[in-house]
PDB file as gemmi writes it, atoms N, CA and C in Angstrom:
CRYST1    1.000    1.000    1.000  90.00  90.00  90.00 P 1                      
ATOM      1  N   UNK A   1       6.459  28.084 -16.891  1.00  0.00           N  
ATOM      2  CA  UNK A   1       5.594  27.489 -15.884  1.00  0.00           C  
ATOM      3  C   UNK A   1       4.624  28.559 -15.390  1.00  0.00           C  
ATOM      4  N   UNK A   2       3.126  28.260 -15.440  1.00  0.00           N  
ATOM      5  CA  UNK A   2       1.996  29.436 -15.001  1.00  0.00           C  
ATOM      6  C   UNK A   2       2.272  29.207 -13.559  1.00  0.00           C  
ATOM      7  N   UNK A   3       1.340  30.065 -12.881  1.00  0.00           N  
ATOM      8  CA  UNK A   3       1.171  30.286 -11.147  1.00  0.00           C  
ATOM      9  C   UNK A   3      -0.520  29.402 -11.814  1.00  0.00           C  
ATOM     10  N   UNK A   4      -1.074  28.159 -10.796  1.00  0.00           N  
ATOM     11  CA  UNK A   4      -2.225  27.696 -10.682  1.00  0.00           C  
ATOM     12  C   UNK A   4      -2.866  28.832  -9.938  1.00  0.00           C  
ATOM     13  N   UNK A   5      -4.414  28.648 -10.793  1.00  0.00           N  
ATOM     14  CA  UNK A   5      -5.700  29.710 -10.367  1.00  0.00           C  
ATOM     15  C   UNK A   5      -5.712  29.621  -8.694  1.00  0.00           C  
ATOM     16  N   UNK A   6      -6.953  30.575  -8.587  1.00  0.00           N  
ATOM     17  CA  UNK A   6      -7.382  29.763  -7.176  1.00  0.00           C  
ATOM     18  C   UNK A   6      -8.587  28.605  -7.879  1.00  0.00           C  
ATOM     19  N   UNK A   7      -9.098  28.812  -8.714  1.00  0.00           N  
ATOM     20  CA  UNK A   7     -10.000  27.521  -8.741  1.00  0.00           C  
ATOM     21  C   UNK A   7      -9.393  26.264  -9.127  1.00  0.00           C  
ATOM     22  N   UNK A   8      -8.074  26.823  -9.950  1.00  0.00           N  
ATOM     23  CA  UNK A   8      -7.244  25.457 -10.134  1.00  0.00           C  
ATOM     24  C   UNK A   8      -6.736  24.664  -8.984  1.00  0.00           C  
ATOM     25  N   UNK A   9      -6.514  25.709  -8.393  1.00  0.00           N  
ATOM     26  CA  UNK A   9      -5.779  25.085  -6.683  1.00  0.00           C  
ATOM     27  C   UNK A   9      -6.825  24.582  -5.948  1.00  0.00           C  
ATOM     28  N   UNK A  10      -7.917  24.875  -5.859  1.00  0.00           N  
ATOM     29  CA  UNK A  10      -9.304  24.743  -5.047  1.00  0.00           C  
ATOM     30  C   UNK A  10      -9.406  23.091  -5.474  1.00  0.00           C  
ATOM     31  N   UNK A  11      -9.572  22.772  -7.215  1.00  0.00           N  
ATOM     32  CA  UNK A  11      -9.994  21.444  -8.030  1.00  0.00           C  
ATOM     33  C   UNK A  11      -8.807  20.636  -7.250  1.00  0.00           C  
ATOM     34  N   UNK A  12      -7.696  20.796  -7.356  1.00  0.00           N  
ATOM     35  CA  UNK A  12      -6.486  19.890  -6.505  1.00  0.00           C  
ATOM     36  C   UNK A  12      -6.552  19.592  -5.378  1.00  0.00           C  
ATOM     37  N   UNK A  13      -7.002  20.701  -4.429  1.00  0.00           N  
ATOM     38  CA  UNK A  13      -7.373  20.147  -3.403  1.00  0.00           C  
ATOM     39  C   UNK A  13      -8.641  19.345  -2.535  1.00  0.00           C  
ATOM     40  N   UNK A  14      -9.759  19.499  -3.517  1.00  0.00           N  
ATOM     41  CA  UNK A  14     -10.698  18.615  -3.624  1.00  0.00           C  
ATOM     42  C   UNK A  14     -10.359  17.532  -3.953  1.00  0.00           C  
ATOM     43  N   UNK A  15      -9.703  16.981  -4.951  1.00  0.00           N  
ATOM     44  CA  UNK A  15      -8.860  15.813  -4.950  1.00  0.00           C  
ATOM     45  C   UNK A  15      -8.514  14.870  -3.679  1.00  0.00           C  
ATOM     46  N   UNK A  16      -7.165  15.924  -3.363  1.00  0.00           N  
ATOM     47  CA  UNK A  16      -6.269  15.344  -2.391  1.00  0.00           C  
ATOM     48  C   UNK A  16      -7.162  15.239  -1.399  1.00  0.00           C  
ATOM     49  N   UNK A  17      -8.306  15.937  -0.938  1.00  0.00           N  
ATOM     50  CA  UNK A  17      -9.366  15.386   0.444  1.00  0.00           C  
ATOM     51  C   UNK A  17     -10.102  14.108   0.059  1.00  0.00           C  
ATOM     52  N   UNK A  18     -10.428  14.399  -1.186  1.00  0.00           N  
ATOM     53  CA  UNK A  18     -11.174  13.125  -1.595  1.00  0.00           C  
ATOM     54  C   UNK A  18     -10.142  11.830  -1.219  1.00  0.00           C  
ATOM     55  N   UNK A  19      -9.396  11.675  -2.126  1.00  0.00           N  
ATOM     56  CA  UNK A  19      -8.214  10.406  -2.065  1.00  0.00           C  
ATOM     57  C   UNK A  19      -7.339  10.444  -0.118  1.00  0.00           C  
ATOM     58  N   UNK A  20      -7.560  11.015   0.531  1.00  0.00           N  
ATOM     59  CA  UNK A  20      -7.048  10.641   1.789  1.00  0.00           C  
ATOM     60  C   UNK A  20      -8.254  10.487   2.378  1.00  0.00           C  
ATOM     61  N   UNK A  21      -9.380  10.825   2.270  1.00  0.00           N  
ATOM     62  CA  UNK A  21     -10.473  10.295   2.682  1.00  0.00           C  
ATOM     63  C   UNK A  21     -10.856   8.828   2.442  1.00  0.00           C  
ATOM     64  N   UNK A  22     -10.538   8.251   0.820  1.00  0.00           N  
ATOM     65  CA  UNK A  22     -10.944   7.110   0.512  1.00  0.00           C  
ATOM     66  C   UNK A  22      -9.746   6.420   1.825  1.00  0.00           C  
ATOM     67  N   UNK A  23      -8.655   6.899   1.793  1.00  0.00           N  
ATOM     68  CA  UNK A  23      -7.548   5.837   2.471  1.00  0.00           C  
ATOM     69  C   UNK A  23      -7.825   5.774   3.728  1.00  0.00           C  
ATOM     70  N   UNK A  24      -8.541   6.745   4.140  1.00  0.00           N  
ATOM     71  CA  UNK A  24      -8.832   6.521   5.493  1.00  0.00           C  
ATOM     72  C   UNK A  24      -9.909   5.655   5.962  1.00  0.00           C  
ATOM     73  N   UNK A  25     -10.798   5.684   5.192  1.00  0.00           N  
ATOM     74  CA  UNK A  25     -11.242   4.813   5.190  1.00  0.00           C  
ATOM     75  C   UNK A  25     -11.356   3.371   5.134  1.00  0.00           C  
ATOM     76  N   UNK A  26     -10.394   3.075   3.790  1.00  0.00           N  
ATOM     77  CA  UNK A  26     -10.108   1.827   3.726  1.00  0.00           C  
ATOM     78  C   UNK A  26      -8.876   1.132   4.891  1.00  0.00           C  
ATOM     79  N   UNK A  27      -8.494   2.281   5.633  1.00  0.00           N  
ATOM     80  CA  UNK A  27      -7.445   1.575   7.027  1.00  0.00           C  
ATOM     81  C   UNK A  27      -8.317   1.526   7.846  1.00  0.00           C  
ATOM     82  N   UNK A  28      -9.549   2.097   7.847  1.00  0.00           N  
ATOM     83  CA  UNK A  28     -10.100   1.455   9.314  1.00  0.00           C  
ATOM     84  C   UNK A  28     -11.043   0.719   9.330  1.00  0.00           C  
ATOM     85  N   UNK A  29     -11.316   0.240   7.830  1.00  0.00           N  
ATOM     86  CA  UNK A  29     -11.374  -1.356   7.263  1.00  0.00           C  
ATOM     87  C   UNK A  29     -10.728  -2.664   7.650  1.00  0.00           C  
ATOM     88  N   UNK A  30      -9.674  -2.011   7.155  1.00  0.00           N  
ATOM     89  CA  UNK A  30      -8.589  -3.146   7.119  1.00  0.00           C  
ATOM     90  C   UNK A  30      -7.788  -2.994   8.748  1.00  0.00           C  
ATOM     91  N   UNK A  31      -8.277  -2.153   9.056  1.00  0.00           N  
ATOM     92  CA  UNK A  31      -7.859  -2.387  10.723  1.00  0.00           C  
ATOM     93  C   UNK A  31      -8.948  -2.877  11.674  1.00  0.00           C  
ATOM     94  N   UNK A  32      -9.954  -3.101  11.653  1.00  0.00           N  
ATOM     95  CA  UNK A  32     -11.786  -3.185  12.196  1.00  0.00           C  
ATOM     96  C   UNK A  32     -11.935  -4.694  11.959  1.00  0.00           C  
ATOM     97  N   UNK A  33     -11.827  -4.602  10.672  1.00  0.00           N  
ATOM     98  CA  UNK A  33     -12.497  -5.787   9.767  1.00  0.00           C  
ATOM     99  C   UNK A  33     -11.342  -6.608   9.169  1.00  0.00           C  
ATOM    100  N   UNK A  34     -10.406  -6.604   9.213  1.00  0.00           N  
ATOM    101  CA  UNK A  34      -9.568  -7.737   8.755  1.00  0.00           C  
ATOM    102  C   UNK A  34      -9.996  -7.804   7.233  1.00  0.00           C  
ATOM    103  N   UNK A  35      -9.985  -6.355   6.427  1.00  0.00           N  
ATOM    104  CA  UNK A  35     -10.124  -6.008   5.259  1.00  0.00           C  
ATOM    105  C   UNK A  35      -8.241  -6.317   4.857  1.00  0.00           C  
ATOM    106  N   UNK A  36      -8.356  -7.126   3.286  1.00  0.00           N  
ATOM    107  CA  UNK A  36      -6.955  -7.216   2.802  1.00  0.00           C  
ATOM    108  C   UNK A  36      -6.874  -6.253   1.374  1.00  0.00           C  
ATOM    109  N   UNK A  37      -5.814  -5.404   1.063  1.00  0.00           N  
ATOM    110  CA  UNK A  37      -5.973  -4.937  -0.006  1.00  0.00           C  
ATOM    111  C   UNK A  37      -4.786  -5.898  -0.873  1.00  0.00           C  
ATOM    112  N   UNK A  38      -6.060  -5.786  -2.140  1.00  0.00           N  
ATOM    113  CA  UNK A  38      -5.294  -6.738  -3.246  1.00  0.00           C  
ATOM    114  C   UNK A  38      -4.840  -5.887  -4.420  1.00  0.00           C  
ATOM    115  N   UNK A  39      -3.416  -6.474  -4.930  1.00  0.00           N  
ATOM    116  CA  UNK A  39      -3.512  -5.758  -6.133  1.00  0.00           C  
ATOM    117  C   UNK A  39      -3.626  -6.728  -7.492  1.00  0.00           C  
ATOM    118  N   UNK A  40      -4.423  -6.291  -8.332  1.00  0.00           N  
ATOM    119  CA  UNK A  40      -5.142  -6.976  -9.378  1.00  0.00           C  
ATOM    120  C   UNK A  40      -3.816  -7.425 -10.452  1.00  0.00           C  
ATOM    121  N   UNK A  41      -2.643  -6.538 -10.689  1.00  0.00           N  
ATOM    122  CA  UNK A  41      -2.289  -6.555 -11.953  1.00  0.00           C  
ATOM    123  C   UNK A  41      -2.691  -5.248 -12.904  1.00  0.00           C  
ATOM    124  N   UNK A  42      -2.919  -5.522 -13.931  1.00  0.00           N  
ATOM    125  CA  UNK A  42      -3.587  -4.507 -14.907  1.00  0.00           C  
ATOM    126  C   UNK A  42      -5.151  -3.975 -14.610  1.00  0.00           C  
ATOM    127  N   UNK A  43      -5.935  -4.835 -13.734  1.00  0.00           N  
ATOM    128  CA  UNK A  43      -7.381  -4.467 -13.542  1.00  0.00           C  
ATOM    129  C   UNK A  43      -7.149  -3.594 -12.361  1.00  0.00           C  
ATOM    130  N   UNK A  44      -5.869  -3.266 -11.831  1.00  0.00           N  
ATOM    131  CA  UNK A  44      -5.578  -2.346 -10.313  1.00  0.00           C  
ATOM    132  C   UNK A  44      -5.851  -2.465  -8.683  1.00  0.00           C  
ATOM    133  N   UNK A  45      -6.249  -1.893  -7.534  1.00  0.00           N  
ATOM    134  CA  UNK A  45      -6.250  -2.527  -7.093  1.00  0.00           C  
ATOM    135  C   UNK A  45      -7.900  -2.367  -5.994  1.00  0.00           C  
ATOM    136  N   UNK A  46      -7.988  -3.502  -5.184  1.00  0.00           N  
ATOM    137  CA  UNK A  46      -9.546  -3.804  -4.372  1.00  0.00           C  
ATOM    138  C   UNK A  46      -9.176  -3.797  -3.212  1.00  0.00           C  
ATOM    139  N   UNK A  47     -10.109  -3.904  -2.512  1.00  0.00           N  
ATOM    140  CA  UNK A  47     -10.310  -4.375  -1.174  1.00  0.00           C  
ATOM    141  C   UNK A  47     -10.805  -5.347  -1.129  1.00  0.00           C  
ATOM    142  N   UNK A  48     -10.562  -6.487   0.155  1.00  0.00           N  
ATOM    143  CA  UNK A  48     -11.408  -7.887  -0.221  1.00  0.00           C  
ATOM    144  C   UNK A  48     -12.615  -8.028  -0.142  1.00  0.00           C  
ATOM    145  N   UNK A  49     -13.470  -6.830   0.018  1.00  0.00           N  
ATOM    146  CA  UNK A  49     -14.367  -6.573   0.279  1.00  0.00           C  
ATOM    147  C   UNK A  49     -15.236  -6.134  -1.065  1.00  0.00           C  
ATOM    148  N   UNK A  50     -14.180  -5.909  -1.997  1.00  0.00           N  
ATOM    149  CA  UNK A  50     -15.180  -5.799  -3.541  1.00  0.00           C  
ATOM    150  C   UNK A  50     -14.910  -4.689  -3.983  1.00  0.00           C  
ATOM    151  N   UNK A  51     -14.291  -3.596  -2.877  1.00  0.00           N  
ATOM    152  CA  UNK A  51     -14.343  -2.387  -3.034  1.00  0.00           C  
ATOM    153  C   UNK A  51     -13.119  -1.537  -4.188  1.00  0.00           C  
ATOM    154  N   UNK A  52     -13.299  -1.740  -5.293  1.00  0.00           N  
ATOM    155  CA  UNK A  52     -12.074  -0.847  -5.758  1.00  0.00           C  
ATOM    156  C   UNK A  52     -11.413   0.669  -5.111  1.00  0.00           C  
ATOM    157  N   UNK A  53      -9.906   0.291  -5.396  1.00  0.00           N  
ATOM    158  CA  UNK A  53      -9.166   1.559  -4.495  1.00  0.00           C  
ATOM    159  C   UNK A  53      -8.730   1.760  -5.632  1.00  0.00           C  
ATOM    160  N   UNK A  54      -8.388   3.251  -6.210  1.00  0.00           N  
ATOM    161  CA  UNK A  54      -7.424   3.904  -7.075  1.00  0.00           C  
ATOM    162  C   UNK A  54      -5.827   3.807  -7.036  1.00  0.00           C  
ATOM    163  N   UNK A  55      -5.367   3.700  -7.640  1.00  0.00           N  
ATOM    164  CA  UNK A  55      -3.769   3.302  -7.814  1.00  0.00           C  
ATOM    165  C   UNK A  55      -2.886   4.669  -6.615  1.00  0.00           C  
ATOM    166  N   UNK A  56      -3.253   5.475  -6.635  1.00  0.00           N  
ATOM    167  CA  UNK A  56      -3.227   6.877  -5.274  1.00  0.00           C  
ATOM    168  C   UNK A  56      -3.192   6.117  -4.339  1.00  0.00           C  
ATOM    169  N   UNK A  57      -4.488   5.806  -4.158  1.00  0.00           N  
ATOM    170  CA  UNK A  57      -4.888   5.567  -2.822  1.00  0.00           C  
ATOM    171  C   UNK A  57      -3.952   3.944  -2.289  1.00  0.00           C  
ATOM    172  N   UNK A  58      -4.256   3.066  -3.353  1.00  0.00           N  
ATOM    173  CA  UNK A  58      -3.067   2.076  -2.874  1.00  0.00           C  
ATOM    174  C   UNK A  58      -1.934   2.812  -2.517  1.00  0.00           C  
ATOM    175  N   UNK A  59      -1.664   3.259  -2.961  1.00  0.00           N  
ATOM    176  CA  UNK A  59      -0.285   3.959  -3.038  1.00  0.00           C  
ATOM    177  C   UNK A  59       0.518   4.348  -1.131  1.00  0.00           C  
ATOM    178  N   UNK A  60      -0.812   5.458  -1.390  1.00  0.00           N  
ATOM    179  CA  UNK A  60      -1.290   5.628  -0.032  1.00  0.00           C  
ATOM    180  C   UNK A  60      -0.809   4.986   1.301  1.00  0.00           C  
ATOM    181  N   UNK A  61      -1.890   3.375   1.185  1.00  0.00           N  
ATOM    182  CA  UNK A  61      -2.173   2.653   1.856  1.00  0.00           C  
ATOM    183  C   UNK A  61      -0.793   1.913   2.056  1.00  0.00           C  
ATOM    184  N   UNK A  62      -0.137   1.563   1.064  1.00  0.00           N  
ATOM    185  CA  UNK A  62       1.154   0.661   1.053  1.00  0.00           C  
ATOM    186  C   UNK A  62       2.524   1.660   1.719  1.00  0.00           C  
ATOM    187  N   UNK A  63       2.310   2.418   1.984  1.00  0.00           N  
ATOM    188  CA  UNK A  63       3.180   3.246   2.412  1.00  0.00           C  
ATOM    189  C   UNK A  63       2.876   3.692   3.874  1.00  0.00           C  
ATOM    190  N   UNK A  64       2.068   2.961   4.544  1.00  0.00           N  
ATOM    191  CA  UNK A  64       1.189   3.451   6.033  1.00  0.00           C  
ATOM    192  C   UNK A  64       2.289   2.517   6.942  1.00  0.00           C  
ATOM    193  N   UNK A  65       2.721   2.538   7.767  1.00  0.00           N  
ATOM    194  CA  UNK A  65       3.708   1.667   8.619  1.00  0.00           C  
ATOM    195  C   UNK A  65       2.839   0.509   9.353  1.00  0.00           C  
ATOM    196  N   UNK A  66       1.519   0.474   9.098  1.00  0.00           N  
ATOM    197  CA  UNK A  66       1.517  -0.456   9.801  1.00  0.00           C  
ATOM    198  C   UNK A  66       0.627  -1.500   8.321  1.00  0.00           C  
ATOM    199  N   UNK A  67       0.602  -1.306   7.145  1.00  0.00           N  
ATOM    200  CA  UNK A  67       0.445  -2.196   6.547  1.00  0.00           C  
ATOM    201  C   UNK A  67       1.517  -2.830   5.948  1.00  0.00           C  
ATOM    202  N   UNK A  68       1.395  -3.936   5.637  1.00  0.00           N  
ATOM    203  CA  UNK A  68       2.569  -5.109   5.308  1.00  0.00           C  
ATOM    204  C   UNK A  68       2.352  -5.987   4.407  1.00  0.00           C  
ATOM    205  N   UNK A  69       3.142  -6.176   3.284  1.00  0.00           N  
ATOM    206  CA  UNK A  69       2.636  -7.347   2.104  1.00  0.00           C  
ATOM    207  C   UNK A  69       2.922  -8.700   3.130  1.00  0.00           C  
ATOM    208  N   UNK A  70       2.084  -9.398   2.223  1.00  0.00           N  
ATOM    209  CA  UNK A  70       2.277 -10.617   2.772  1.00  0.00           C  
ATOM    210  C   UNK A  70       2.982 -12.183   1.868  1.00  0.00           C  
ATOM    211  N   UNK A  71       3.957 -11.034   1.377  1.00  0.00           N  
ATOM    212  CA  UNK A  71       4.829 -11.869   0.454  1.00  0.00           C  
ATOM    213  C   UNK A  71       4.669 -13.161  -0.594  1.00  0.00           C  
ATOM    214  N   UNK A  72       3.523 -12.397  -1.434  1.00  0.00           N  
ATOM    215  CA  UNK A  72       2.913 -13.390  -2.479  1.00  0.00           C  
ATOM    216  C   UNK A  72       2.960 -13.066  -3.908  1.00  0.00           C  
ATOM    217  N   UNK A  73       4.136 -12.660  -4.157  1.00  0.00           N  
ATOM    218  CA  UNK A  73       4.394 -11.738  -5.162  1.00  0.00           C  
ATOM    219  C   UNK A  73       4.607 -13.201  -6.429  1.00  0.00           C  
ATOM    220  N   UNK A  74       4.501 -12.766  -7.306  1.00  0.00           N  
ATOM    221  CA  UNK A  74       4.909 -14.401  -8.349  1.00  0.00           C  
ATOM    222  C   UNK A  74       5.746 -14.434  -9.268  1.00  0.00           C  
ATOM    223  N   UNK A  75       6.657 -12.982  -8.728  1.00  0.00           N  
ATOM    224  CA  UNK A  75       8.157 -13.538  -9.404  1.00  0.00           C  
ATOM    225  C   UNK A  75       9.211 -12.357  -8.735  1.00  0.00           C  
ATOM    226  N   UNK A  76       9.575 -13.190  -7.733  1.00  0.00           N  
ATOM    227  CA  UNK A  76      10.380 -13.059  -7.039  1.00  0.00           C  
ATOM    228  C   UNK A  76      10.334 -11.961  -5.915  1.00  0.00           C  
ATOM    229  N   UNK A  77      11.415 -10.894  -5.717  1.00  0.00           N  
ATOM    230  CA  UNK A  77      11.190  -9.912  -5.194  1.00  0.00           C  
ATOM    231  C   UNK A  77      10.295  -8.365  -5.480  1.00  0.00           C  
ATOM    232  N   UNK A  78       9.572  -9.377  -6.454  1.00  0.00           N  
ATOM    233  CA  UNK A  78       8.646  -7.553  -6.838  1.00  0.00           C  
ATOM    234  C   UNK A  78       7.854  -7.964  -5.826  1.00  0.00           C  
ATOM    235  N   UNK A  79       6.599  -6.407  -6.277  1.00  0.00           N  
ATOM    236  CA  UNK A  79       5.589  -6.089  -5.830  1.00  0.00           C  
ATOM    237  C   UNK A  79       5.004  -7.072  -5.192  1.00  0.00           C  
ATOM    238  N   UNK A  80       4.305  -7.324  -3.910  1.00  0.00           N  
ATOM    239  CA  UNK A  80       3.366  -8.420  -3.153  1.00  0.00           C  
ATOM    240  C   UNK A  80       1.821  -7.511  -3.602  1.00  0.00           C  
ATOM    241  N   UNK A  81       1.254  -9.061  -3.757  1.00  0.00           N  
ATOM    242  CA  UNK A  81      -0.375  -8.913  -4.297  1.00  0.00           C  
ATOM    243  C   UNK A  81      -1.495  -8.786  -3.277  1.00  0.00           C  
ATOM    244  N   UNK A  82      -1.245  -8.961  -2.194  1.00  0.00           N  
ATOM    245  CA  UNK A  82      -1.476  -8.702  -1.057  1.00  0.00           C  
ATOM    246  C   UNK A  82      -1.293  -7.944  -0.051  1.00  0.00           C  
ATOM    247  N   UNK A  83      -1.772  -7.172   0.932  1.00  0.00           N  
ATOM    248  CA  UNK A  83      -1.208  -6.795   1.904  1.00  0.00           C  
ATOM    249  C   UNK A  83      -2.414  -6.178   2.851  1.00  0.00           C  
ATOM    250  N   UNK A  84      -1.825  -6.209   3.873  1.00  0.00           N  
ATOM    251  CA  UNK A  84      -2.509  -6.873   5.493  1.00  0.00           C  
ATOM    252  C   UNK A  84      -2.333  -5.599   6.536  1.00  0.00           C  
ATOM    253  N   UNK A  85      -3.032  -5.379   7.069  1.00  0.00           N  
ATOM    254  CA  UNK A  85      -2.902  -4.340   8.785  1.00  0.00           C  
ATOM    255  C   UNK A  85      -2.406  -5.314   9.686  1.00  0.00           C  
ATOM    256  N   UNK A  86      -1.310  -4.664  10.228  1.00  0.00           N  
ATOM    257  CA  UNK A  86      -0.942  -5.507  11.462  1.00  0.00           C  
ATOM    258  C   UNK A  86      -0.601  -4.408  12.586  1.00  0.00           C  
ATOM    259  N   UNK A  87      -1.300  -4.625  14.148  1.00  0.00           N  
ATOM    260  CA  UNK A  87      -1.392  -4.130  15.307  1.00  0.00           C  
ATOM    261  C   UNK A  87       0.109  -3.762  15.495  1.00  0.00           C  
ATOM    262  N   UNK A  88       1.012  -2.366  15.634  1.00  0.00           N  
ATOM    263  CA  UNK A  88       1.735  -1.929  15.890  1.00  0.00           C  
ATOM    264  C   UNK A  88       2.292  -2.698  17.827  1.00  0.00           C  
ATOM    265  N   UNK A  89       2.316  -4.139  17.760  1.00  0.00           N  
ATOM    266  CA  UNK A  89       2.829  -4.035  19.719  1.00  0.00           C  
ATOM    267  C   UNK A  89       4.035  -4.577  19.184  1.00  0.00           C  
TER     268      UNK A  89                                                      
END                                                                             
């Protein structure tokens, strides 16, 4: 296993700002605007807004405590294709 450069480490972390930037964004979408993120299947996943999100950044987003599927999954207990911001009261 090498030790990463500093420019290697620098490229990674340009990344990781980039992709928590997109998510931040897209929560105060979907918290503002009653933005829903969808997941496509194989085409991945959007915002209802048109906006493609990277499989990261869903990732991201589905893991935030205050987003929530909205249980529309189409076979059974998997993955929901949907999911929603809901006000923490």
């Amino acid at each position: 296993m090498s030790i990463p450069t500093p420019q290697a480490m620098q490229k990674i972390n340009r990344r990781l700002d980039r992709e928590r930037r997109q998510a931040e964004r897209a929560l105060a979408a979907m918290r503002a605007r009653g933005v829903t993120l969808q997941h496509l299947g194989h085409d991945g996943w959007r915002l209802s807004n048109g906006q493609h999100i990277s499989s990261t950044v869903a990732h991201i987003l589905t893991f935030d405590r205050n987003v929530v599927a909205c249980g529309d999954s189409l076979f059974g207990p998997e993955l929901s294709r949907t999911w929603r911001w809901v006000d923490p009261e």
